[in-house]
C-alpha positions, 0 to 999 in steps of 0.5 A, a space after each residue: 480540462 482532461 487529466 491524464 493518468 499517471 504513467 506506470 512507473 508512478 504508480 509502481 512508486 505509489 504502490 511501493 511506497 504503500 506497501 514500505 509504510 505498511 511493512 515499516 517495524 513502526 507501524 501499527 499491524 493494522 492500518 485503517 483506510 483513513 490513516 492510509 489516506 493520511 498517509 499518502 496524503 490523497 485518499 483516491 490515490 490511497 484507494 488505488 494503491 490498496 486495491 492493487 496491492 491487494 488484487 496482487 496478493 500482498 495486502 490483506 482486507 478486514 473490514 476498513 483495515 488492511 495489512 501485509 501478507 507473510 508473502 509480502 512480509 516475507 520479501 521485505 526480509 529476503 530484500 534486507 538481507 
């Protein structure tokens, strides 16, 4: 049986909820690749959201860990407000 990939809006979902859980005033500033495995509950969709996110400059790598960027961060408030 072949999968098929995700439509594009489904991604986006993913990638948004992604960066929301990392913008999140709860959470921790740095999130280590398995707690964002935990997170999105699928450590292949997990990886697939990092790597976009990040070639799109919104997320930071150090090591295993990832955080937002100030721009990210700085449209999250833009967006609250």
């Amino acid at each position: 049986m072949r999968l098929l990939p995700a439509p594009a809006c489904e991604l986006d979902g993913l990638h948004r909820t992604l960066l929301e859980l990392l913008l999140t005033d709860e959470g921790p500033g740095l999130w280590s690749s398995e707690e964002i495995a935990t997170a999105m509950g699928d450590p292949v969709i997990a990886v697939d959201a990092v790597d976009t996110l990040h070639a799109a400059g919104l997320l930071h790598r150090l090591g295993d860990f990832v955080f937002p960027t100030r721009a990210a961060a700085r449209y999250r408030r833009l967006e609250q407000a």
